[in-house]
C-alpha positions, 0 to 999 in steps of 0.5 A: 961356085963349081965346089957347090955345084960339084954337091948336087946336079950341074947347072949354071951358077945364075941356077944354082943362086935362084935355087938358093935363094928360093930355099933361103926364102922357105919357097923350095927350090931345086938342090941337093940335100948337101947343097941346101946345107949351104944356100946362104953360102951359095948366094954370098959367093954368087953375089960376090962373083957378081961383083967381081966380074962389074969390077974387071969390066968397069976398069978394062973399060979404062976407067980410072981406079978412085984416089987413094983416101989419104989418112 
C-alpha cells in the first residue's frame, strides 16, 4: 500500500481503497493518473491487508490454529 500511495497524494489506506473502488466502478474517484493505472491492484492489496490483520488479532487472541487436513 505505501508504493500506491507513494504514486499520488497522501491519504490512508481505507482512502486510497474507497478512491479505487470508486474508479473500479466507472464513479470517478480521487487518484492520481498513475494510481488509477493501478485501481484493481489497490483494492486486492487492501483487501488482503484486511485479511491479514482479522488473521494476527484472531490468533493473538489464543484461538487455536485449525488441525492440519491430513491426506
Amino acid at each position: 500500500m505505501r508504493y500506491y500511495k507513494s504514486l499520488g497524494d497522501n491519504m490512508t489506506d481505507e482512502q486510497l481503497a474507497i478512491n479505487a473502488q470508486m474508479v473500479v466502478q466507472g464513479k470517478g474517484g480521487n487518484l492520481s493518473d498513475r494510481q488509477q493505472e493501478f485501481a484493481q491492484d489497490i483494492l486486492s492489496a487492501y483487501q488482503l491487508s484486511i485479511q491479514l490483520a482479522n488473521g494476527r488479532r484472531q490468533y493473538a487472541k489464543g484461538t487455536p490454529a485449525p488441525p492440519a487436513v491430513e491426506s
